[in-house]
ZAMARGU-4260 file (C-alpha; in steps of 0.2 Angstrom, whole numbers, plus 5000, padded with zeros to 4 digits):
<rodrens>
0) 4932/5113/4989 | 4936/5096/4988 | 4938/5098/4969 | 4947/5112/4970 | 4961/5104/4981
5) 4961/5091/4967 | 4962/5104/4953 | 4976/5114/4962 | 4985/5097/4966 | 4985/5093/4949
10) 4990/5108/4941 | 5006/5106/4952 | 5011/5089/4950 | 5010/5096/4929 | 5022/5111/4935
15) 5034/5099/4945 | 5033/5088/4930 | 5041/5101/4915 | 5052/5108/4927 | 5059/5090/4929
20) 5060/5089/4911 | 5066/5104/4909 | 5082/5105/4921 | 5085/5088/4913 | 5087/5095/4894
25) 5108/5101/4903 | 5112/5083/4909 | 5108/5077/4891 | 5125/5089/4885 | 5141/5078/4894
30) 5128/5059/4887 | 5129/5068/4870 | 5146/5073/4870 | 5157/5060/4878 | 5157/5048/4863
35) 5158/5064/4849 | 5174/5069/4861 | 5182/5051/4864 | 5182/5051/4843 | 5189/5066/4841
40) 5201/5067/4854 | 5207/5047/4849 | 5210/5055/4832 | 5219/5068/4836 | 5232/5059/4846
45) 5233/5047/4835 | 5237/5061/4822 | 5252/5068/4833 | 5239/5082/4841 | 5241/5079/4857
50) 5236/5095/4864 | 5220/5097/4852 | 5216/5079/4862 | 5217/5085/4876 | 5205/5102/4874
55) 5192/5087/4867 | 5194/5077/4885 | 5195/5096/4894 | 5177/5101/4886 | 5171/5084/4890
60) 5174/5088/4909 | 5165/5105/4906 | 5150/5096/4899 | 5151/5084/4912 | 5151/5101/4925
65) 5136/5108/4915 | 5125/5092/4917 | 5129/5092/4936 | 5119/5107/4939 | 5104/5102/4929
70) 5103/5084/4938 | 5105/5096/4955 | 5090/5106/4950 | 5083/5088/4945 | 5085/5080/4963
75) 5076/5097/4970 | 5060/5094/4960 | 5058/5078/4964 | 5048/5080/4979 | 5038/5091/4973
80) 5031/5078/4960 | 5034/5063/4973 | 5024/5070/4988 | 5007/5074/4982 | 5009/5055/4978
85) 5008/5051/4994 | 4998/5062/5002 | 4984/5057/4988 | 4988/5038/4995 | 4990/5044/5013
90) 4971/5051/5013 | 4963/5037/5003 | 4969/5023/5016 | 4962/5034/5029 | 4948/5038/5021
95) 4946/5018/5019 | 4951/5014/5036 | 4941/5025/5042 | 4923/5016/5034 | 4929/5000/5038
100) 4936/5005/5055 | 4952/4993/5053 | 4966/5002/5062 | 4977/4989/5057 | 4975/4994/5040
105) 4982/5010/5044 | 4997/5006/5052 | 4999/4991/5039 | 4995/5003/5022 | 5003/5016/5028
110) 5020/5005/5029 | 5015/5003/5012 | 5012/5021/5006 | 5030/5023/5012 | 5035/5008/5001
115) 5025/5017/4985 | 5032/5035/4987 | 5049/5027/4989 | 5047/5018/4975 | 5039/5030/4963
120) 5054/5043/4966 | 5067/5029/4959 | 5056/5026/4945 | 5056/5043/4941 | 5074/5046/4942
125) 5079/5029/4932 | 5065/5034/4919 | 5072/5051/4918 | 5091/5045/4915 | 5086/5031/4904
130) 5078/5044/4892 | 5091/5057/4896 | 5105/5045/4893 | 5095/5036/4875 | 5092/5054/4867
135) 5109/5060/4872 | 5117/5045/4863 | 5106/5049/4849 | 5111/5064/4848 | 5130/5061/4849
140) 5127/5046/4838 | 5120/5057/4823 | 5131/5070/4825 | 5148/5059/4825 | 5139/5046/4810
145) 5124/5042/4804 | 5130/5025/4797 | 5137/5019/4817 | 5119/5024/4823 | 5111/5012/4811
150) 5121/4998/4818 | 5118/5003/4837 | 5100/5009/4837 | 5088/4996/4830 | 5094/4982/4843
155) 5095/4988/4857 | 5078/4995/4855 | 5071/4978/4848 | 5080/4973/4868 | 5072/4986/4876
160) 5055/4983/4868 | 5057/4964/4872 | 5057/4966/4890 | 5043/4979/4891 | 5035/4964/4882
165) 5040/4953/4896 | 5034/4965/4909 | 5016/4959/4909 | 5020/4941/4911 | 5033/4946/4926
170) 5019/4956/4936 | 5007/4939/4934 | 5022/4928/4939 | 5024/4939/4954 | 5006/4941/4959
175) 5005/4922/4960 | 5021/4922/4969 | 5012/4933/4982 | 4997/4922/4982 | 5006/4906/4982
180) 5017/4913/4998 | 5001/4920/5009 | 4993/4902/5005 | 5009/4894/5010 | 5012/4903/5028
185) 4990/4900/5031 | 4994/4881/5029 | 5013/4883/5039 | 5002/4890/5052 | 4987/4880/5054
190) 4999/4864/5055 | 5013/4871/5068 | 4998/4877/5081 | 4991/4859/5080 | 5006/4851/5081
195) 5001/4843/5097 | 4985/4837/5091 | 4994/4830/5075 | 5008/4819/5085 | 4993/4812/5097
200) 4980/4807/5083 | 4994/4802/5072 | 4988/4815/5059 | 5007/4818/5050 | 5000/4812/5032
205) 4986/4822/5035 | 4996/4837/5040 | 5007/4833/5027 | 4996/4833/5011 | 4989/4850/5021
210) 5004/4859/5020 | 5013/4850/5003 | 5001/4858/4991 | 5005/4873/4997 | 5022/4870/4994
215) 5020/4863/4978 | 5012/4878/4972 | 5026/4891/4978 | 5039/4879/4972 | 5029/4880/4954
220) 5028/4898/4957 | 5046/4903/4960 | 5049/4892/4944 | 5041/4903/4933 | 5047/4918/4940
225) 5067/4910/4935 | 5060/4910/4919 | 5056/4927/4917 | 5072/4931/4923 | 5079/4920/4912
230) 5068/4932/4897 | 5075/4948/4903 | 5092/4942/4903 | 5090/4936/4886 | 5082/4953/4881
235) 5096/4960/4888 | 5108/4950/4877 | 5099/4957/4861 | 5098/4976/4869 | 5113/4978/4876
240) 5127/4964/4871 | 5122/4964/4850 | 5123/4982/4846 | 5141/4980/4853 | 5146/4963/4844
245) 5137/4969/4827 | 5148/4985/4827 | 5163/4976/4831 | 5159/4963/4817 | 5157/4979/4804
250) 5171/4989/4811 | 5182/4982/4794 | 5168/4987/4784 | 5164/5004/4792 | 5183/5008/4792
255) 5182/5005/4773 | 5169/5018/4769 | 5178/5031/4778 | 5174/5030/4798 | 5191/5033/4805
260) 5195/5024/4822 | 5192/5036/4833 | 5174/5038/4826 | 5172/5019/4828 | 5180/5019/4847
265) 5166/5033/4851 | 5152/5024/4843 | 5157/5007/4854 | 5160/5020/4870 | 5141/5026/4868
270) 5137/5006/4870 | 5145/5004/4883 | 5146/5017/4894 | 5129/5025/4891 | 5116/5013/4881
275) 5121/4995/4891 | 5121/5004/4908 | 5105/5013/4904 | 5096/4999/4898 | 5102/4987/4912
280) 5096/5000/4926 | 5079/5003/4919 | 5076/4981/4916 | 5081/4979/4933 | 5070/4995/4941
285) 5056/4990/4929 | 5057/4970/4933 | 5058/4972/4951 | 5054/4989/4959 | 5042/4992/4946
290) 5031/4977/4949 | 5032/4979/4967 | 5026/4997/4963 | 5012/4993/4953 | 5008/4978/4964
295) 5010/4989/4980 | 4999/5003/4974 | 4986/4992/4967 | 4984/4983/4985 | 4983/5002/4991
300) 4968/5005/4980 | 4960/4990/4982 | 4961/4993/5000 | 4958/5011/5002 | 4943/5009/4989
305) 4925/5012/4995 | 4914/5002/4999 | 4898/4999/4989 | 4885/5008/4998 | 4870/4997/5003
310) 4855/4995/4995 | 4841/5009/4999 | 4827/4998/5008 | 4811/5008/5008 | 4804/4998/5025
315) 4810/4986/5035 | 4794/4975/5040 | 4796/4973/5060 | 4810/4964/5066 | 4809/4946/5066
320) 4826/4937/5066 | 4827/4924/5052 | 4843/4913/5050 | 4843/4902/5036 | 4857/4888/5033
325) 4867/4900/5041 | 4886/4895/5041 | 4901/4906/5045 | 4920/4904/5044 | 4934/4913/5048
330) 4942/4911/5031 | 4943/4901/5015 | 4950/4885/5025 | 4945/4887/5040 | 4931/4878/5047
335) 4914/4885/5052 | 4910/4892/5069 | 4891/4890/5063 | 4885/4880/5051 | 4869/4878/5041
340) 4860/4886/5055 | 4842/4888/5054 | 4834/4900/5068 | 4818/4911/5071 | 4818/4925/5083
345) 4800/4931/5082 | 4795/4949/5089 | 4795/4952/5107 | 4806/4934/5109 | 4818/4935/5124
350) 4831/4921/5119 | 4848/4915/5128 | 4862/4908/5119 | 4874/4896/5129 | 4888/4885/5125
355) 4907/4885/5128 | 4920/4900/5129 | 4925/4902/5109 | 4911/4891/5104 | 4902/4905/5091
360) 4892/4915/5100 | 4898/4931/5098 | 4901/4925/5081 | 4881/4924/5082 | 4878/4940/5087
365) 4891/4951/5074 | 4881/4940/5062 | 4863/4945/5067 | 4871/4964/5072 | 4875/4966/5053
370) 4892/4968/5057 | 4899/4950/5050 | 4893/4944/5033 | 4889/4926/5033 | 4900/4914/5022
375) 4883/4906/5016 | 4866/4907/5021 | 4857/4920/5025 | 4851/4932/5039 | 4837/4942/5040
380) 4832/4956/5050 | 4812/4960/5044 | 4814/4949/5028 | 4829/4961/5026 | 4848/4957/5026
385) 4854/4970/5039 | 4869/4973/5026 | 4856/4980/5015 | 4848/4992/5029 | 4856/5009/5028
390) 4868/5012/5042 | 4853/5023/5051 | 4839/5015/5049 | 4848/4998/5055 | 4854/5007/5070
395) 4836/5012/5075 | 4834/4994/5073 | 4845/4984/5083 | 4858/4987/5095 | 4872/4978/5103
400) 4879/4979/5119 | 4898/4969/5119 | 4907/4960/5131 | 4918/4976/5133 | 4907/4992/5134
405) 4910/5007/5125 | 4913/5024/5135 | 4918/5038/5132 | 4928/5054/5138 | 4912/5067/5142
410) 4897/5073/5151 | 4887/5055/5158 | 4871/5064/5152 | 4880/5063/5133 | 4887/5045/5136
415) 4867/5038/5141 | 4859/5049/5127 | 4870/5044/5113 | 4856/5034/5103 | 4844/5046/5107
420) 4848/5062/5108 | 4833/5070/5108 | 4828/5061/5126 | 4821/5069/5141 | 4828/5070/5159
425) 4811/5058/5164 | 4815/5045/5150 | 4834/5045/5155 | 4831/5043/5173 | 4818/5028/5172
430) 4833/5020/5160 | 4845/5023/5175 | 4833/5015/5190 | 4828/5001/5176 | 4844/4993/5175
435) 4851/4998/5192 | 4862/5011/5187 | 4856/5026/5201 | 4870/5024/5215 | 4882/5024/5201
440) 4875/5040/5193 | 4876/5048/5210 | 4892/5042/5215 | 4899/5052/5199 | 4889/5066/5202
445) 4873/5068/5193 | 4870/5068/5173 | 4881/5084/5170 | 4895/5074/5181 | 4910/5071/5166
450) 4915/5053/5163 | 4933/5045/5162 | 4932/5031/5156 | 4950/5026/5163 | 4943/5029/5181
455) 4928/5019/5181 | 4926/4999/5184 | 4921/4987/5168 | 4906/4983/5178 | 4902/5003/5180
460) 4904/5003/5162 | 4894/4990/5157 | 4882/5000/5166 | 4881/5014/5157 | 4880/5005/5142
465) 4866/4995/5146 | 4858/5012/5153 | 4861/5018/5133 | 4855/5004/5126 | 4839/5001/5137
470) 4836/5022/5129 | 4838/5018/5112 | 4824/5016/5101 | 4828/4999/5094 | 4818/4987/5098
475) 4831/4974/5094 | 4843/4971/5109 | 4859/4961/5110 | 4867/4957/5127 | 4884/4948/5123
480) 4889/4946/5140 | 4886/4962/5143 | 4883/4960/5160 | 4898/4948/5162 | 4907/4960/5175
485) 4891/4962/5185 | 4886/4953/5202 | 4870/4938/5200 | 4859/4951/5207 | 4864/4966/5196
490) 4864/4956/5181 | 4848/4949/5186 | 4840/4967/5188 | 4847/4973/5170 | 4841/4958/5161
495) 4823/4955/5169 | 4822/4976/5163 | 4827/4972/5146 | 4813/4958/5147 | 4800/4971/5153
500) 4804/4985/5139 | 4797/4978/5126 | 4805/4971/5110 | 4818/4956/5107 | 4831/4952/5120
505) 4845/4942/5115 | 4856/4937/5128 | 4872/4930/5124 | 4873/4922/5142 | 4888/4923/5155
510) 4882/4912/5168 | 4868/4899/5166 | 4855/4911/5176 | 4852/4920/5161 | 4846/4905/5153
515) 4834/4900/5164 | 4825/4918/5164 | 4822/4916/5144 | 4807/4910/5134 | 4819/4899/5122
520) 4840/4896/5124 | 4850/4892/5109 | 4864/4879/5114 | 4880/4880/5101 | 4888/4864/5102
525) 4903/4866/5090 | 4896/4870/5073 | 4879/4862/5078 | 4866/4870/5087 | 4850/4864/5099
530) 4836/4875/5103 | 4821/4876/5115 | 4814/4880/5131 | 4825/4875/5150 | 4817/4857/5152
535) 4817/4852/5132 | 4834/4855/5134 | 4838/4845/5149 | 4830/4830/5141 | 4840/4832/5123
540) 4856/4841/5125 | 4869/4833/5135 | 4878/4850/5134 | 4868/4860/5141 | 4866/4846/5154
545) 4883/4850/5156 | 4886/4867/5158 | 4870/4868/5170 | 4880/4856/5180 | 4877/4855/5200
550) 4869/4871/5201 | 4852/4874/5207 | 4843/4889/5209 | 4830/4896/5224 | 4814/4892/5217
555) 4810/4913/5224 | 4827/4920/5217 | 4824/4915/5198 | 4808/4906/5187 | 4808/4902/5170
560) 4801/4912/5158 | 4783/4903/5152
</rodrens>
């Protein structure tokens, strides 16, 4: 189907196209007249003819007529070429969005679709006018004399081939323009939002060599690109200024051999009311709106392009966590949230991570999840990177609970069963009771009860999704802060049922409780990292000294795990 959408698309787009070229075949007649009557009708008043003058200028205005109903006809088929454009464009950024799951690309490309089609439809039309107006003017050329054309053609085509030459070096200035710019407004912005911290350590030279390269580099940039533009001006010079000054310089000569005035006032009106316009319309859409087309598109594409599908993995041996030299960054200059993190999560583990608010941890856990790719370093997940597990088998494997649990509009039974379809009313209920989630199924009305989202509480949420994720077959789970929105005693039920299931718990902690009911707890410090069971930890990391704090708990209400 899908190819025969593609096929029919096509097949228009080819349709569109020869009508285009064919209602523009008329608005070649007034570009090939208007030198041929200027001539004649010059000569003919210049003969005493007045009124033989006039009928030239009179039959000029009924070409002119005749050419405004082929462009008319022109402008109506524009669309028709210029909209499957878009909607081919339009369904590849969704399509792309949509296995990335970036909305923002949408919003962001689409803008830029708009910008392409937009685009595209002045390129068409100045295309279409510069080769209307050049074969017109060839026309009228040859037809009033052979001999003028041969002065006016060969340059400015050597002008016009000149700066399609200079095309290619324009969309690499441009590109690193681009580049130079982003890189620019990265340093900018890195330096104003530490502006405190820069005044109170006295960092301005740092800050300053931070953000003068930067500048350096856009300055350099924006130099190269008044080159080019010093190029196209020059091609300009040779295609649009020399045909003039050659066929004034030989006007004496011409004149000799027979060209009467008129003929040589037509041959300079060709210059310089249809070749000079033409060529200076299409340097200037070619050199601007051209590159930002094909720069525009190509950012589209590269977008909107799929992604290589993983690697088919045969068998995931178990699902022991390995993380080696692990370190992550949020871009090229930022610095790392982890870094050369070594870490082993054996089967069955039930490990807490601790540290500060922003310090990493759910950094951590989209890295372990398969859902960030580590800068360097490696994760594995049963000697597999989970980037290499199909999207499947890797969800069969591991799952993750976030901060801000998904629910959605539907029946409960639906929103607890969503890993596992296939389970039974007994396995969902003892997923319920386990994490403490029975007064809330009866509060909305059983399973079949529907679920709004919008109406329930983040902690109700949370519960649902712990409910879902205690039913999943994975025998990897990832708590980050899923239980944030809980009270000690709720959050202390889920967990302790997590513990009891069976497989790895990782608990990206919300309050230090979770801690202290784990085998092992991970401390991130910044980029570094401590490890190792309650007491280890109170003898070698003065962070977690710190966020245990003052708070001590009933020896009956929590014990470490052994």
């Amino acid at each position: 189907m899908n190819r025969e959408l593609r096929y029919g698309a096509a097949a228009l787009r080819k349709r569109s196209t020869i009508k285009l070229a064919l209602w523009s075949i008329p608005d070649i007649l007034p570009t090939a007249v208007y030198g041929v009557a200027v001539a004649h009708a010059t000569d003919n008043f210049l003969d005493g003819r007045a009124w033989q003058g006039i009928a030239w200028l009179g039959g000029l205005i009924a070409a002119a007529c005749f050419g405004a109903a082929g462009s008319h006809q022109v402008y109506g088929r524009l669309g028709h070429l210029v909209e499957p454009l878009r909607d081919d464009l339009v369904c590849r950024v969704v399509g792309g969005a949509l296995r990335t799951g970036d909305e923002a690309a949408v919003a962001r490309l689409n803008r830029q679709v708009e910008i392409v089609r937009d685009t595209f439809a002045g390129l068409v039309l100045v295309i279409r006018n510069f080769a209307v107006t050049l074969l017109g003017v060839l026309v009228g050329l040859l037809s009033l004399a052979p001999l003028v054309a041969a002065f006016v053609v060969p340059p400015f085509l050597i002008g016009f081939a000149l700066s399609l030459a200079v095309l290619g070096m324009a969309a690499d200035r441009v590109r690193a323009s681009l580049q130079a710019d982003e890189e620019l407004a990265t340093a900018a912005g890195m330096a104003f939002s530490g502006v405190r911290d820069i005044t109170a350590t006295g960092a301005e030279e740092f800050a300053e060599a931070l953000v003068g390269k930067p500048i350096e580099a856009q300055a350099a940039a924006e130099r190269s690109l008044a080159k080019v533009a010093a190029l196209r001006t020059l091609c300009f010079a040779v295609g649009g200024w020399a045909p003039l000054l050659i066929l004034m310089a030989a006007g004496p000569w011409l004149v000799g051999r027979g060209i009467s005035t008129g003929t040589l006032l037509g041959g300079l009106t060709y210059v310089l009311v249809g070749l000079q316009p033409a060529l200076s319309t299409v340097m200037g859409a070619l050199g601007e709106s051209g590159l930002r087309y094909v720069i525009t598109l190509g950012r589209i594409l590269d977008s909107a392009a799929p992604t290589p599908e993983p690697r088919p993995v045969d068998e995931v041996n178990g699902y022991q966590l390995r993380l080696r030299g692990l370190t992550f960054a949020y871009g090229p200059s930022a610095d790392p949230v982890l870094e050369e993190l070594d870490l082993t999560v054996a089967e069955g583990e039930h490990l807490a991570v601790v540290g500060p608010s922003g310090i990493g941890k759910s950094t951590l856990a989209g890295l372990v999840c398969g859902m960030l790719a580590p800068t360097s370093g490696r994760v594995s997940l049963g000697d597999v990177p989970p980037s290499e597990v199909p999207v499947g088998r890797l969800a069969a494997t591991r799952v993750l609970i976030p901060q801000e649990a998904y629910v959605f509009s539907g029946p409960l039974m639906e929103n607890l069963t969503y890993l596992l379809p296939d389970a039974t009313i007994s396995e969902v209920m003892q997923a319920v009771e386990a994490v403490g989630a029975g007064r809330l199924v009866d509060r909305l009305g059983g399973f079949g009860a529907r679920v709004r989202p919008g109406e329930l509480s983040p902690g109700e949420r949370q519960l649902i999704a712990l409910a879902r994720a205690y039913l999943s077959p994975a025998p990897l789970v990832v708590l980050d802060e899923a239980t944030c929105f809980l009270d000690p005693e709720a959050e202390r039920r889920a967990e302790e049922a997590f513990a009891k299931r069976g497989g790895t718990l990782i608990v990206i902690a919300h309050r230090i409780s979770s801690a202290l009911r784990a085998r092992r707890i991970l401390v991130l410090d910044g980029n570094k990292a401590a490890i190792g069971t309650h007491q280890t930890l109170l003898r070698t990391s003065p962070l977690y000294r710190e966020l245990l704090g003052h708070w001590q708990p009933a020896s009956d209400q929590i014990q470490p795990a052994s």
